[in-house]
C-alpha positions in Angstrom: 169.3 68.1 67.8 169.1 68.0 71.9 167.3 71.2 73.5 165.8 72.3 70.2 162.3 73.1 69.2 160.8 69.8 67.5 160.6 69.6 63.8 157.4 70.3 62.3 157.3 66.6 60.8 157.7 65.3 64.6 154.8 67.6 65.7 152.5 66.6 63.5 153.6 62.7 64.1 152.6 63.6 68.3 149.3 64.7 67.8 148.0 62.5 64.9 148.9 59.7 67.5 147.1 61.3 70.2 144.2 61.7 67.6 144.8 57.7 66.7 144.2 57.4 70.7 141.4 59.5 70.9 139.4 58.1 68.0 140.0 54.6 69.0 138.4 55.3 72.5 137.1 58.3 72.6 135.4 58.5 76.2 138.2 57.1 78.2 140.2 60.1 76.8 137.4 62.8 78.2 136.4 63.1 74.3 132.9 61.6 73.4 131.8 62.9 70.0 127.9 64.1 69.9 126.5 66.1 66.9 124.9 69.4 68.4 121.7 69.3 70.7 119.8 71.4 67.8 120.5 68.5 64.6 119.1 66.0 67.1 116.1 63.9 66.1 114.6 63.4 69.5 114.5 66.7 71.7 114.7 67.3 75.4 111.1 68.2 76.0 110.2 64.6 73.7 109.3 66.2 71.0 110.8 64.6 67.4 113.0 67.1 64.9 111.7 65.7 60.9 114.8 66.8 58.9 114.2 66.7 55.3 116.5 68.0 52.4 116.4 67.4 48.6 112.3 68.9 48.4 112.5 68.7 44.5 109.9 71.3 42.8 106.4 69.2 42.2 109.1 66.2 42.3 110.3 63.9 39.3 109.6 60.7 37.8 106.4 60.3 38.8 107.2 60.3 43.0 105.3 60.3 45.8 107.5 62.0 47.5 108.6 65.9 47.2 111.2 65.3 49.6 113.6 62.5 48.3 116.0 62.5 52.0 115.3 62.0 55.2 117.8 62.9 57.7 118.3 61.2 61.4 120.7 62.7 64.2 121.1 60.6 67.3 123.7 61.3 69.3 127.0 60.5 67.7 125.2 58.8 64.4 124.2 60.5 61.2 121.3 58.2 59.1 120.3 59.3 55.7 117.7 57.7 54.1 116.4 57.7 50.4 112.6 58.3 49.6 112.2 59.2 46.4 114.3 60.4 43.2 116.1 56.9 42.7 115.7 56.8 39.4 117.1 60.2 38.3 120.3 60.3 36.8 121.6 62.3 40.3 119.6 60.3 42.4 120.8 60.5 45.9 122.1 57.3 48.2 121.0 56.1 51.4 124.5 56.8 53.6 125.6 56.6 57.7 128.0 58.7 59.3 129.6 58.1 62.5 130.8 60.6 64.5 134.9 60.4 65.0 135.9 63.8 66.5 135.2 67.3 67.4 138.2 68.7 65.8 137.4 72.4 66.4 134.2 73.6 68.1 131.3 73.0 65.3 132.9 70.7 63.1 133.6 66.9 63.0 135.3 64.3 61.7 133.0 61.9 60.5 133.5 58.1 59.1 130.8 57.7 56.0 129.2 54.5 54.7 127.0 54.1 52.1 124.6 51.9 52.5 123.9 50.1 49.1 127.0 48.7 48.5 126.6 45.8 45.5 128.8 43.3 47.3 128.5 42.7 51.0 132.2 41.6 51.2 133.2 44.8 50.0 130.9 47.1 52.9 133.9 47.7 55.2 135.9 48.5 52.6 134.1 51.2 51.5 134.4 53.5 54.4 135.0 57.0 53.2 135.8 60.0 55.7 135.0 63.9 55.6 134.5 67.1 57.8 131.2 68.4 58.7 130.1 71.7 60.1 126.1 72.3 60.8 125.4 76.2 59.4 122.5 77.1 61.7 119.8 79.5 60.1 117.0 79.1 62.0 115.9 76.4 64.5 113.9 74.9 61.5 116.6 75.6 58.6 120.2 74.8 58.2 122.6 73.6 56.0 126.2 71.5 55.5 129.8 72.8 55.5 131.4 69.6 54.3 134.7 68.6 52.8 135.6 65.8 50.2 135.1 62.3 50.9 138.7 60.7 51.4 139.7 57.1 52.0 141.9 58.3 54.8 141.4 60.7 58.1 142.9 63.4 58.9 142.2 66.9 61.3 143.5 68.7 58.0 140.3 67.8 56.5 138.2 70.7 58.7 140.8 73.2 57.2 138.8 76.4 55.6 140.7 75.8 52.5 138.9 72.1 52.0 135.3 73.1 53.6 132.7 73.9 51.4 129.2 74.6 51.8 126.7 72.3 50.8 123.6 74.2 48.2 120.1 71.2 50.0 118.9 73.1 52.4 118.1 71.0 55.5 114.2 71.4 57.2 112.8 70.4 60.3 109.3 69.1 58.3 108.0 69.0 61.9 107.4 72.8 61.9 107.2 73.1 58.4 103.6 75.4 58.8 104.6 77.1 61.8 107.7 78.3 61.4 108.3 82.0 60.3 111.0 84.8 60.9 110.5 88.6 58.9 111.2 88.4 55.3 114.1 91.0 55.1 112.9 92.6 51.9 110.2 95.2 52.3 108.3 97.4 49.7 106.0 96.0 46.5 107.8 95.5 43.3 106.9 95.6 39.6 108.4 92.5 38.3 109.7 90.3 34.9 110.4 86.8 34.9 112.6 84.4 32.9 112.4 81.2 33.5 116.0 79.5 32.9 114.9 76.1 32.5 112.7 76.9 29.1 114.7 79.8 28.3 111.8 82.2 28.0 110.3 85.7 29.4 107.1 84.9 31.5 104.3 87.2 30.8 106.2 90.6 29.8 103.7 92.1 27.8 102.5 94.7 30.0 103.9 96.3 33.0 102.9 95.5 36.1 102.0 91.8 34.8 103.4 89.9 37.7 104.0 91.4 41.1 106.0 91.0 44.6 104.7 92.7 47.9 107.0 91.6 50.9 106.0 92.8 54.6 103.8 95.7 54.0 102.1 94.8 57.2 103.9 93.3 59.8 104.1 89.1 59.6 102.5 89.6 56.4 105.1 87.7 54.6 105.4 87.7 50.6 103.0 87.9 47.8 103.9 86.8 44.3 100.6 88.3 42.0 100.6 86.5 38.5 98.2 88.4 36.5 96.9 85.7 34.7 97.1 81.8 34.9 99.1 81.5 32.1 101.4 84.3 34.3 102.4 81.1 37.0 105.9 80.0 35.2 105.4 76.2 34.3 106.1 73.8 37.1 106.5 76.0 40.0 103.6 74.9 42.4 102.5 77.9 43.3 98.9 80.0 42.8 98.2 83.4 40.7 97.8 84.8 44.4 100.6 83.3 46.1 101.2 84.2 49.9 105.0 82.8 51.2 106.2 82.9 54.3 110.0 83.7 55.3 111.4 80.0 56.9 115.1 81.7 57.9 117.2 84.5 56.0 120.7 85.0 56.5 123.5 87.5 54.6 126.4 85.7 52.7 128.5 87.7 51.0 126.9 90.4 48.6 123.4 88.4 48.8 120.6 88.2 51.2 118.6 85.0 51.0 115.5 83.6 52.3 113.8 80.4 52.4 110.3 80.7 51.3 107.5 78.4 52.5 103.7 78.3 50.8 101.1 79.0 53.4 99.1 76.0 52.1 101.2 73.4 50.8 104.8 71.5 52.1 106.4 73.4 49.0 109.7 75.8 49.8 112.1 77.8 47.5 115.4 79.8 48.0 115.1 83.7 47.0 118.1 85.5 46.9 118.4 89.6 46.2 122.0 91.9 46.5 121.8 93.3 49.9 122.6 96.5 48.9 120.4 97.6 46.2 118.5 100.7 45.1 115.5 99.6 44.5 116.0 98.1 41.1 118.0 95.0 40.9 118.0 91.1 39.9 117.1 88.4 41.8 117.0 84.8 42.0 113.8 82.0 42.7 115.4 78.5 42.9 113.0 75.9 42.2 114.0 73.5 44.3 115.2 74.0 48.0 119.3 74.6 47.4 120.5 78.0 47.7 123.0 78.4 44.5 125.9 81.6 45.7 127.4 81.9 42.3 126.8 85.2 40.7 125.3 83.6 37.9 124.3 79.7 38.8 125.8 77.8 36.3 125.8 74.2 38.4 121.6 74.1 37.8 119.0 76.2 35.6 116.3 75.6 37.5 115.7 78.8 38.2 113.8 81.8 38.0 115.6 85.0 37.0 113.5 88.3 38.4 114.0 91.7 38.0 112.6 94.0 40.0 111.8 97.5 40.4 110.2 99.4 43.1 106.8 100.9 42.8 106.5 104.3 43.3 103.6 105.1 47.0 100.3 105.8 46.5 98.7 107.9 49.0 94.7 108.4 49.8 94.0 110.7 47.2 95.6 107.9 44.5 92.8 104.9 46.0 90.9 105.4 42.7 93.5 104.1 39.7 93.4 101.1 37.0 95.7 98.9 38.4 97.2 97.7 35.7 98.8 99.2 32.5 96.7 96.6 30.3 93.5 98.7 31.3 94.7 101.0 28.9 94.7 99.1 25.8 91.9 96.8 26.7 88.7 97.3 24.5 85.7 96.3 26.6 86.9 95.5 30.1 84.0 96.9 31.5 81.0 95.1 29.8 81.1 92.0 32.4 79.9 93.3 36.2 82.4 91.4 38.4 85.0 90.4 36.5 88.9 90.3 36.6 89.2 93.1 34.2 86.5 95.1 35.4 88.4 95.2 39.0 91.1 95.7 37.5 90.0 98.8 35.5 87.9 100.1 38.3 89.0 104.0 37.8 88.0 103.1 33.8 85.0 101.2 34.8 83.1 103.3 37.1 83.7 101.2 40.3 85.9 104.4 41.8 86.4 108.2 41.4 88.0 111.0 42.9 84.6 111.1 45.3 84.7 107.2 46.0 86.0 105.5 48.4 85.5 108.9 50.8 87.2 108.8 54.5 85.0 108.7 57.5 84.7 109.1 61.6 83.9 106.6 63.9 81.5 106.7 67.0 82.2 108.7 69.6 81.6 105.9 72.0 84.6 103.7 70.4 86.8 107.0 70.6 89.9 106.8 73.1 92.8 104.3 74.6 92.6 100.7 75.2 94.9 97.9 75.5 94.9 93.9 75.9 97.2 92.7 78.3 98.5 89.1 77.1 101.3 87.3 78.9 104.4 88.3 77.0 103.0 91.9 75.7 100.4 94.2 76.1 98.8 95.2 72.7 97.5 99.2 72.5 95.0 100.8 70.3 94.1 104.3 69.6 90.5 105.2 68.3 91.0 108.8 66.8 88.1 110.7 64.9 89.7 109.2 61.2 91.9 106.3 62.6 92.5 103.2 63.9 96.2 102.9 65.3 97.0 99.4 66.4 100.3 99.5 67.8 102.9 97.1 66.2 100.8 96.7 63.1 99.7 99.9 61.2 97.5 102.7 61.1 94.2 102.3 60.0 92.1 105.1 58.0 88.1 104.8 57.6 86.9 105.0 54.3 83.6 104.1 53.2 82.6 103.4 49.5 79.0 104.5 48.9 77.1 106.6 51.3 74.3 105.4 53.8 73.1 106.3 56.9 75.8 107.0 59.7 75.3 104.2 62.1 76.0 105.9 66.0 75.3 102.6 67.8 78.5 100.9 69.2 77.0 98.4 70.6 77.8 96.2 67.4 79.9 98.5 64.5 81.5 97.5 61.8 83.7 99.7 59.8 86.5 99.1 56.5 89.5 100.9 56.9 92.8 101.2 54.1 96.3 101.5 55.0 98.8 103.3 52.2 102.3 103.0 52.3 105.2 104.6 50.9 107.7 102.4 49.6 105.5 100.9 46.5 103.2 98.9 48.2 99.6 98.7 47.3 97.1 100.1 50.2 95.6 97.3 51.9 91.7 97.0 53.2 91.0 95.6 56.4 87.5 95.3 58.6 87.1 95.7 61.8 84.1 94.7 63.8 83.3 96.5 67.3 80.9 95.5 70.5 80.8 97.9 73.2 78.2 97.9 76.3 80.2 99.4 79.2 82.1 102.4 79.5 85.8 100.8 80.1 85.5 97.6 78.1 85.6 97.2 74.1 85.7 94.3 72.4 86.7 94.0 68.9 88.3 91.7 66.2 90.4 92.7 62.9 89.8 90.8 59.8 92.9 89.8 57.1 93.8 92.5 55.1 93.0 93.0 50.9 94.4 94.0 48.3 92.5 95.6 45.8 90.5 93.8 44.4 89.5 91.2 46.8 88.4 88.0 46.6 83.9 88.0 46.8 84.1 91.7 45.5 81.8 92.3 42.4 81.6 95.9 41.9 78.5 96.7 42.1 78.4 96.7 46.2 82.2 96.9 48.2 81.6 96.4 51.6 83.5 93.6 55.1 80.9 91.2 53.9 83.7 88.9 51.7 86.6 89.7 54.6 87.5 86.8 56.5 88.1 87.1 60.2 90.7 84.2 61.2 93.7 84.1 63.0 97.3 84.2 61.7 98.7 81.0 61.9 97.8 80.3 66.0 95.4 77.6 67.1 94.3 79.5 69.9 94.7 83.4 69.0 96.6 85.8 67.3 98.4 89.2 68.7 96.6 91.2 66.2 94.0 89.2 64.4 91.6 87.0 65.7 88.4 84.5 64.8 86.3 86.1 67.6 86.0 89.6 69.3 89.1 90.8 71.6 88.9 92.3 74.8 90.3 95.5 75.1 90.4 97.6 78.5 90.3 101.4 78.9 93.9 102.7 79.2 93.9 104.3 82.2 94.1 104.3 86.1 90.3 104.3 86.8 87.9 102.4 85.5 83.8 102.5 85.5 82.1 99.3 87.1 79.2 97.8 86.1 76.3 95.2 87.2 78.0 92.2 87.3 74.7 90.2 86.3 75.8 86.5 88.1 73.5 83.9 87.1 74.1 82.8 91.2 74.6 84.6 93.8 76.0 82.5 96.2 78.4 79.1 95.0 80.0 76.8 97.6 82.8 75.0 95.5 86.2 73.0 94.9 88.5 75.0 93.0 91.1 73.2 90.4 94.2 74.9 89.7 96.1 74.5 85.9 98.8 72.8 88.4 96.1 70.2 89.4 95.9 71.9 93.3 92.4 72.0 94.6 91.0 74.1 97.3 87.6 74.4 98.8 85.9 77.9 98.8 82.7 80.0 98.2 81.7 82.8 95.7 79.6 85.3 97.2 77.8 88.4 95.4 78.2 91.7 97.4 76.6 94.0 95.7 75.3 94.3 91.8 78.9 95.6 91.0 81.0 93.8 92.9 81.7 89.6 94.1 84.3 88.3 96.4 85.9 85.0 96.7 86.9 83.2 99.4 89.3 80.1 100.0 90.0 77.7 102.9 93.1 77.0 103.7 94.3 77.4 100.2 98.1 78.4 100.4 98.5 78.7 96.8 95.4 81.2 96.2 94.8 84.6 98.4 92.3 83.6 101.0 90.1 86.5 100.5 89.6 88.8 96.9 87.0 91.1 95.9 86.4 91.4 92.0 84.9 94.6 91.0 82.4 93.8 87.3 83.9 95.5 84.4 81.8 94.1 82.0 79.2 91.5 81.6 77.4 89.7 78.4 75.5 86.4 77.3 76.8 84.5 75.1 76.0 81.0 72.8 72.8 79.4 73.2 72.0 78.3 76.6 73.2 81.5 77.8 76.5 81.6 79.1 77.8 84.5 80.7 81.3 86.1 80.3 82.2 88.6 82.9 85.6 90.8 82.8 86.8 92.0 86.2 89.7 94.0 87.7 90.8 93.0 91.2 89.9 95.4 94.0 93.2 96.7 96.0 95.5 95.3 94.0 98.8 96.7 93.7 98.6 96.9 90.0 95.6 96.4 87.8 94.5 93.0 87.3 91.8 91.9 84.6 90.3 88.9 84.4 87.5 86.8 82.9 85.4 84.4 84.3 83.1 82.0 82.7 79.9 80.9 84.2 77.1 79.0 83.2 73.2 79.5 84.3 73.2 75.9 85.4 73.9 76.1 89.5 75.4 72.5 89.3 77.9 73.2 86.3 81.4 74.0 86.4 82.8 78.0 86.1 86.2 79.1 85.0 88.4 81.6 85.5 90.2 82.9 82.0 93.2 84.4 80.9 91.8 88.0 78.9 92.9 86.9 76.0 90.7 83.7 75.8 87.7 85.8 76.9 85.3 84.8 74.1 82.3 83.5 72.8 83.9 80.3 71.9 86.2 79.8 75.4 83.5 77.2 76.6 83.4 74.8 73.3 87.5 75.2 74.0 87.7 74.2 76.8 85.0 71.2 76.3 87.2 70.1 73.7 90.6 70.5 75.5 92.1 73.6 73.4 92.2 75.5 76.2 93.3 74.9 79.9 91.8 77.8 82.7 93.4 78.9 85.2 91.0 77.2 87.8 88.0 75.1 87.3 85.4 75.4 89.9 83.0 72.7 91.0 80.0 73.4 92.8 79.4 71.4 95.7 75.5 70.8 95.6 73.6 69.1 98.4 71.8 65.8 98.1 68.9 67.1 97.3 69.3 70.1 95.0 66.0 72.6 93.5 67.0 74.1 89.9 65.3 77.0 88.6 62.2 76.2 85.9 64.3 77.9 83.3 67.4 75.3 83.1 66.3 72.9 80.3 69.9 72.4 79.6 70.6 70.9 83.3 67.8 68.2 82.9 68.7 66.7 79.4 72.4 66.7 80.7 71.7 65.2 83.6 69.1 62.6 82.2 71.6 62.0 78.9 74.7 61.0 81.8 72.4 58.5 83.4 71.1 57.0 80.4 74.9 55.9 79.8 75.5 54.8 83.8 71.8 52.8 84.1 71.4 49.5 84.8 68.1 47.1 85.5 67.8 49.0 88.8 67.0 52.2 87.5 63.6 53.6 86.3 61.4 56.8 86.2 58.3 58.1 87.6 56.7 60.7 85.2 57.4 63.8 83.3 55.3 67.0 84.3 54.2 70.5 83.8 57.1 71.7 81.2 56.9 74.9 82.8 57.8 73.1 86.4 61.6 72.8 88.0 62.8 69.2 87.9 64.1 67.6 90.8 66.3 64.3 91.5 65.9 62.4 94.4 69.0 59.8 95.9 67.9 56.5 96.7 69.9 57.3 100.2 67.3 60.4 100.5 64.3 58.4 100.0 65.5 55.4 102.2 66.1 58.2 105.5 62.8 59.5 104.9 64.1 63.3 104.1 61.3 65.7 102.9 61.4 67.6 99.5 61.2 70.9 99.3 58.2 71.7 97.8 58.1 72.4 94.5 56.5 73.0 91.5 56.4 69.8 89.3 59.3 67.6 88.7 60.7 65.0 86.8 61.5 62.4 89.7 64.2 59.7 89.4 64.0 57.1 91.9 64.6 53.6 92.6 61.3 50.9 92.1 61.8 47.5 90.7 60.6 48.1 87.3 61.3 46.2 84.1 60.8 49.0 81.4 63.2 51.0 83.0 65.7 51.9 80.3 62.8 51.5 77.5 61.3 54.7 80.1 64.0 56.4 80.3 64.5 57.0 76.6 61.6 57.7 76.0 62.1 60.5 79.1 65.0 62.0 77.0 62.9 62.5 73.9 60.1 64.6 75.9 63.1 66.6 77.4 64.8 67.8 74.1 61.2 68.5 72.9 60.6 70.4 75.9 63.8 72.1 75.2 63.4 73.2 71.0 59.8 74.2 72.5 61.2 76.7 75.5 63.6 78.4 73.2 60.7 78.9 70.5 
């Protein structure tokens, strides 16, 4: 009818025709179809996305391969290929999707191909079309809203009616060991098992026979504790001490779930728990990486069924209990020093009493405020009478375990400390090691905490000696935990300044910026506190500072020295560390805090670590070193062994206890004087044929004289 509103039929007719258009040329109609920038394979800054799905559980007939799919995403084309799994009866197919259309923001129209179609005449033919919508759970972790596959195409398809969510989750296998988010369940948890694929309770004799403990200390993760060996259900690839991290988590519904990677191998699981629980509820381990949202999953059974109930807290004066119910019923679990059962019984077995482990106070000397500034936090500690605080983290009570004498040097300290908690999970031991020699610096490193009983512990002596000091998961460093010893600053406005102990006193040198700038400059001692460096016409540095000492140490075997400073009139304080070798002619650094370490040289040798600026001393031609630097002469003599040709020879190696001087052919040929000296090693320039054959032999007498100076 004329002037009326069109008929619904007519409607839909227009705009399937404009989608007709669209999808037969897409970018001269403004609409070019791209999957989202966070599916695609190659990233912005180069580096590659590794999608994986289908990760079967230890995988099947006889693979090689865990993951059976690999997924590609470039640009408008979806790849799937097939790596293992291809002879189970739901083995998956190698496909391509093309994308068609954005029909709503987040979800496409896609054409779909498989790709191992038996007759070639028949490929085209084959084309099948569906919906798609990418369900982000983490940058690492997501997962596939999909409709049917349909002969035909049609917007309808990317209704909510016809979407449904596929159970593989999807993993960027790139990031597989360093990805981590908190697991959203908290508390430790008393735990049965049924394992739905053999139908059978797992190890539900006793109470307390397997175990879960989820982010009692922050980034701590998950621990699943089998008991026993024969506690691990069948199958599932994990240990009897089990750490898993938290890949993603995301709420659906009535459920929370997680995707759970092991800290040592590429194996994953979905966990799923009711979001709103008590404390005591049912929860869900699937065995392969799909993430099953039925109340009761009826479309697999490999599963785990657990039920879990909440621990009741233990506080200090509850250290000293058998930890498990077993101990009670046990005969002898005492009779073998060391031993599982001993451990286990250790209120039964002597190991503990009400008397042992006993708190403790620290040094007075570690007493007070400090805090490590890093570049996106500053970390605080508080040294109390009875407690470590470390900000962030947890509190921190000493305790020691059998008395001995009180140790009031601070120089180097170590100390064990327990944490308790009160929602059920077990106290954890931690070490802590402490090295103080200056009033406004500490420097100290925390070990990985324990549960009781640790790993190395017989019994008969608990002391740090088994804990293991390593970072979490960083190549570099770790917020809280750490490989080498910290450096912490006294928090407050003023601090006390030391000598600064420079192995020179005055450097003349080219300074390298981390942007590659250079600048020419010289390093000048002041006073025994203080230095000052100065730059020419260096726009990107100040021209002038003055760097008041803070603290100052040796470290490593030829001596290198580590000195933390605070800037002198600066607006705010400023620490820094520089790096300096007793070798005139070798290159210093200047450090970020956090890198100030024992190991910072062999990391930067070795590329690990960048400094802020490199310097290089500028030497003269003719350059006197001090008797004591053995290390400059086999270094120098070692870098012309690999530069020498027929034209190169030695004079003579004398008096070890002499400097050792080299000597430019340009020197000798101008006549210049050497200073004079005690005896040197003298590299000149006769015609001699045994030159190399010398040389060698040269390098041999100085790594004797070396071993024999450091006797």
């Amino acid at each position: 009818m004329i002037g009326s509103e069109p008929t619904t039929m007519a409607l839909t007719t227009i705009v399937f025709a404009c989608f007709l258009l669209t999808w037969a040329n897409p970018s001269d109609a403004g609409f070019e179809c791209k999957f989202p920038d966070f599916m695609q394979s190659d990233t912005r800054s180069g580096s590659k996305r590794d999608w994986r799905t289908h990760l079967m559980e230890g995988g099947r007939h006889h693979m090689t391969h865990n993951w059976e799919v690999a997924y590609g995403f470039y640009g408008d084309s979806m790849r799937a290929s097939v790596l293992g799994g291809s002879k189970a009866k739901d083995a998956p197919m190698p496909f391509s999707r093309q994308c068609i259309i954005e029909v709503t923001e987040g979800r496409y129209l896609v054409e779909h191909q498989d790709q191992e179609v038996a007759d070639p005449r028949l490929f085209g033919q084959t084309m099948k079309y569906l919906c798609i919508e990418f369900v982000r759970h983490s940058d690492d972790v997501v997962q596939i809203l999909e409709s049917e596959l349909v002969s035909y195409t049609s917007p309808k398809l990317c209704s909510d009616n016809r979407m449904r969510i596929n159970p593989w989750m999807i993993i960027n296998r790139a990031n597989f060991f360093s990805a981590s988010v908190p697991c959203p369940l908290q508390g430790g948890f008393s735990t049965k098992i049924f394992d739905k694929m053999r139908n059978l309770d797992v190890c539900s004799a006793y109470e307390g026979s397997t175990r879960l403990e989820s982010e009692c200390m922050r980034g701590e993760g998950m621990f699943f504790r089998f008991r026993h060996d024969i506690c691990v259900p069948e199958d599932l690839q994990m240990d009897k001490q089990q750490r898993v991290h938290c890949m993603a988590t995301w709420q659906k519904e009535r459920f929370t779930y997680s995707i759970l990677r092991s800290d040592q191998s590429e194996q994953a699981w979905c966990f799923r728990f009711p979001t709103d629980n008590n404390g005591a509820f049912q929860s869900y381990l699937f065995r392969d990486l799909r993430c099953e949202t039925e109340e009761i999953p009826e479309s697999t059974d490999r599963y785990l069924r657990i039920a879990v109930v909440q621990d009741e807290s233990r506080t200090l004066s509850d250290l000293c209990v058998d930890d498990y119910e077993a101990c009670s019923y046990w005969n002898s679990p005492c009779i073998h020093a060391g031993s599982i059962m001993q451990l286990t019984c250790a209120k039964r077995c002597g190991i503990c009493s009400p008397q042992i482990p006993t708190t403790c106070s620290l040094p007075a000397a570690l007493k007070g405020k400090w805090k490590e500034k890093l570049p996106d936090a500053t970390n605080h500690i508080n040294l109390r009478d009875l407690h470590l605080d470390v900000d962030g983290l947890a509190s921190f009570r000493c305790i020691q375990w059998y008395s001995r004498p009180y140790a009031h040097d601070a120089t180097k300290y170590e100390q064990m400390f327990v944490t308790t908690f009160e929602n059920g999970c077990r106290p954890r031991y931690t070490c802590a090691q402490f090295s103080k020699h200056s009033p406004s610096v500490l420097k100290y490193k925390l070990s990985q905490s324990e549960i009781w009983p640790w790993e190395g512990t017989t019994g008969v002596t608990v002391s740090c000696h088994p804990f293991k000091y390593k970072e979490d998961d960083m190549k570099l460093g770790s917020r809280f935990r750490s490989n080498y010893l910290k450096v912490f600053v006294a928090d407050e406005e003023n601090h006390a300044y030391v000598k600064c102990k420079l192995p020179h006193r005055h450097i003349q040198f080219t300074a390298v910026q981390r942007n590659q700038l250079s600048c020419q400059g010289e390093l000048n001692s002041l006073s025994s506190n203080y230095f000052q460096v100065t730059y020419a016409n260096c726009s990107s540095m100040p021209a002038q500072q003055k760097f008041a000492c803070m603290d100052s140490s040796s470290h490593g075997y030829f001596g290198d020295h580590l000195v933390v400073t605070d800037v002198v009139n600066a607006e705010e304080q400023s620490h820094m560390c520089w790096l300096f070798s007793p070798d005139a002619s070798s290159s210093f650094y200047l450090l970020e805090l956090e890198f100030c370490h024992s190991a910072a040289k062999d990391h930067i040798v070795s590329g690990l670590l960048d400094p802020l600026v490199t310097f290089k001393p500028v030497l003269s031609t003719t350059t006197t070193m001090a008797p004591t630097t053995f290390r400059a002469a086999v270094e120098n003599i070692v870098s012309v062994s690999h530069k020498l040709n027929e034209s190169w020879t030695e004079d003579a190696l004398r008096n070890a206890q002499g400097g050792y001087r080299i000597q430019s052919d340009q020197g000798k040929d101008n006549g210049q004087k050497l200073d004079e000296v005690a005896p040197a090693v003298v590299i000149s320039n006769p015609e001699s044929k045994n030159s190399v054959g010398c040389l060698h032999f040269n390098l041999l007498c100085a790594l004797l004289l070396l071993m024999i100076a450091k006797l």
